[in-house]
Every structure is written in C-alpha cells, then in structure tokens.
C-alpha angles and dihedrals in degrees: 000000000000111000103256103230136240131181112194124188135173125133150155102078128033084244082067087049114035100063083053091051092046099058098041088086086059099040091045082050087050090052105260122148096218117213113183119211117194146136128310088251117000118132079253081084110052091036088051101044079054086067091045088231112143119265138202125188126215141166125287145185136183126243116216134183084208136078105262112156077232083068081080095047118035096054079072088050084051097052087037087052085046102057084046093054089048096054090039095053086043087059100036094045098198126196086228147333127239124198138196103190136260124113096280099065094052092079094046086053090046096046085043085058095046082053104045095236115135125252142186125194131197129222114204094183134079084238126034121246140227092271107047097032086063097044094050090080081064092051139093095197149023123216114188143174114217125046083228088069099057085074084067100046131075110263088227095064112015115109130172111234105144118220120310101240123202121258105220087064088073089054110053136148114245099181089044090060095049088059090043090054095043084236101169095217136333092267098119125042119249138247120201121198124201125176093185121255098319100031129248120250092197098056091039099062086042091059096041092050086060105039099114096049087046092048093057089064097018143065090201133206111201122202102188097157142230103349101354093107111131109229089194094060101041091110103035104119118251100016110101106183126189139174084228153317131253111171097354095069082081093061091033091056089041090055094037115111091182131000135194118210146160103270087242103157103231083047084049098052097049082052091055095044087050095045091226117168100237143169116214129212108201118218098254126250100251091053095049151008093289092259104129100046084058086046104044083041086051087055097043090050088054088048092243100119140018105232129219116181115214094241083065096050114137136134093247096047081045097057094037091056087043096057101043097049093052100048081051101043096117088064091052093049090041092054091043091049086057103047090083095221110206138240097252095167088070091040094053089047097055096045086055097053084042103057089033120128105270 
C-alpha cells in the first residue's frame, strides 16, 4: 500500500514546533511519510532533524504591525519562500499540510492552497495571530485550544481540538532528574522554573532576589535560558540552573511539585496534562500581542493556575504567590483532574485523515 503524505510546518519559537513534534509518533502510526518545511535557520531545524524527519528550508520574513526598515524587505523573502513552497510541495505531492503557526509557515498555506492540496492549521493561542489569521484563508480547517477561540474563527473551519502533548512527558523519570540536578536526597519539594524557549530576564532576577528564601522550602530547577546562566550560583546546594532542557524536561517535570512559566499556550497545556500546581507570568502587553495574559486569565478562571502579571513583579508579590500556591496545590490538582482535558493527539489525526486528499 502506497505511504499516505504529510508536510508540516510551524517555526520561529519552540511553542510553533513542539506540538508538531508531538503528533509525528500518531500520524507515523497512522501511515504518513512526513516531510518538514521550515526556515534556513529557525530553532524549527535543529529541533526537526532531531527527530530525523526530512527538512526543507525556505525564505522567511517576518510580518510585523509595527515600523521596522525590514518592513521593505522581508515581504520579498515571503513571496521568494512562497514560490519555494510552491515548487517543494509540487515535488513532494503531499495528501495534506498541516501548520502550527510562525511566519514561516504563511507562505507553505498559501502555496498548499495554489496547489490544491488540504490543509489544517492550529491556533495555540485565545486569539489568532498575524500569521495564522492570514493563512486561514489558505486552510480547510482550525484547530484551537481554548472555547473562547472559536468566536474568532470562521464556523465553517474552527474546531476544538486542544494542544497535541508529547507522549514521553507523561512518562519521566523522577529519581533521574534528581541525579541530573546533583539533589542530595526528596526531602524538599521542587520548583521548576521555565522562561519559555529563550528565557525570560525578568523572571530570572526575580528568582534569583528571592533564592534563599525559596531554598529554604525548595529544591529549585532553574531554565534561564541561552546565556542567562549565573557564574556566581553555580555551587550553591539545592539550585540547579540550566539554559534549557531537551530530553530531561520529561524527568524535570516528573520530579516538579510547583512550577512557575510564561503562560505560553503550548507551556500552559503541558501544565495542565501534567496536573502541576503553577503560577503564570504572562508576557506583558507591551512585549507582545496581549496573548498570554488571555491565556494565563483563561487558566486562572478555570482554577488551573495563580496569575502574576509582570507589571505587578516583586519579590515580595513572588514569594507570596509561591507559597500560596503551594499550601493550596491540592485544589489546583483537584480543578485540572476534572477539566477533562482531551485527547487532542487522536482528534488532530483524524481530522487529518479526514480532510486528506482522497
């Protein structure tokens, strides 16, 4: 019987590649040939050829609401992506595509369209961005996360799927990770910290303020992100700091009593698979779209997270939010057991064969 094909795309943060990566395993299992097309250079390559899935590079641009002199320049990268895309997915002749978001994947819809090949998008956030909100023309289908999206969506396309979460989370190593992080013995809780895939500076010299006062509760894993290690903390007992975690997250969030994260949706919806007791801090408005802050709202109205925006950042605020979430984290774990979080990797995949070229 001939492999049925699939083309994913999605780039520019780990949040546009990790839900791809996460439902290869099922659609392999379902009998696609994946081909991955994303930029020349974005993370999406180095975290794809991990996966020794085949990758082709195109052109990208960014697409900004904002004055930037590339404004003049990178619509060219996008048509000159496009006209790739076009000739990649002629070649390839896939059954369907399937994209998670980021510039880079605006230019393969579109081509999908130009082709007549399917495809199906998914939207992480409460609110869809650039990106996806012009590639939805291109699409046959929506997938989203949160009720609140399918207001945003056309009725016609918007399905609520939630985000595909990787398998091998559910599976982690507690006792590894202790060894990993040189913790002498369980005899703390622990407090993973993530700043999403580039780190966050805001949340790291909050952190680092308040260590001692967190070290005398916590054993504490620390994700700062590509060149935000602290030299000067390396030996202190119980801190294990990192710039960031591959295979270990898996044991780290195995081992994790409490964590505090961006409110990243993709971040957010491992927390709630995991049923981990978390506070978010929202990217703040003025860095970003406003996303976050409607995701990490949609989670505290549910009861699955304590939010603390970054405008209200303190130690104080910090170590107050730490230990109340902790001495209520069985009401946390008790309203995420009961969302009934779907299984959104057999959704997605059926939805794929579904809307596949016949």
């Amino acid at each position: 019987m001939e492999k049925k094909k699939i083309v994913m795309t999605g780039g520019g943060t780990a949040g546009h590649v990790t839900p791809n990566i996460a439902l290869m395993p099922a659609l392999q299992e379902a009998g696609y040939e994946i081909t991955y097309i994303g930029s020349y250079n974005g993370m999406e390559r180095e975290l794809i050829e991990a996966q020794h899935i085949p990758y082709i590079g195109i052109s990208s641009g960014k697409l900004r609401r904002y004055f930037d002199w590339k404004n003049f320049s990178d619509p060219f990268k996008v048509l000159k992506g496009y006209g790739q895309a076009v000739s990649s997915l002629k070649k390839i002749k896939p059954d369907i595509v399937f994209s998670k978001g980021g510039f880079v994947s605006v230019p393969v819809v579109l081509a999908a369209k130009h082709c007549h090949i399917p495809a199906i998008i998914h939207e992480s956030d409460m609110t869809p961005g650039l990106a996806n909100r012009i590639a939805i023309r291109g699409a046959k289908k929506v997938c989203c996360n949160f009720p609140e999206t399918m207001k945003y969506l056309p009725s016609e396309k918007a399905v609520l799927t939630g985000s595909p979460i990787r398998r091998e989370l559910f599976s982690g190593n507690a006792q590894a990770c202790m060894k990993y992080c040189s913790f002498p013995n369980h005899s703390k809780p622990v407090l993973l910290i993530i700043g999403g895939s580039s780190g966050s500076r805001i949340i790291n010299d909050a952190i680092r303020k308040i260590l001692t006062e967190l070290l005398e509760q916590f054993y504490i894993i620390h994700l700062c992100g590509k060149g935000n290690l602290d030299d000067s903390l390396k030996n202190v007992s119980g801190y294990a700091q990192f710039e960031y975690a591959r295979a270990e997250l898996t044991d780290m969030f195995a081992l994790a009593d409490l964590a505090i994260s961006r409110a990243g949706a993709n971040s957010i919806c491992e927390l709630l698979a995991l049923h981990k007791p978390n506070i978010l801090i929202p990217l703040s408005a003025a860095a970003s779209r406003g996303d976050q802050i409607l995701n990490a709202r949609s989670f505290e109205k549910q009861g699955f997270s304590y939010v603390l925006e970054e405008e209200n950042l303190t130690e104080q605020s910090l170590l107050k939010a730490v230990k109340t979430v902790y001495s209520d984290r069985k009401k946390y774990m008790d309203a995420m057991s009961r969302s009934g979080q779907m299984d959104s990797i057999e959704t997605i995949v059926k939805l794929i064969q579904n809307e596949s070229k016949s």
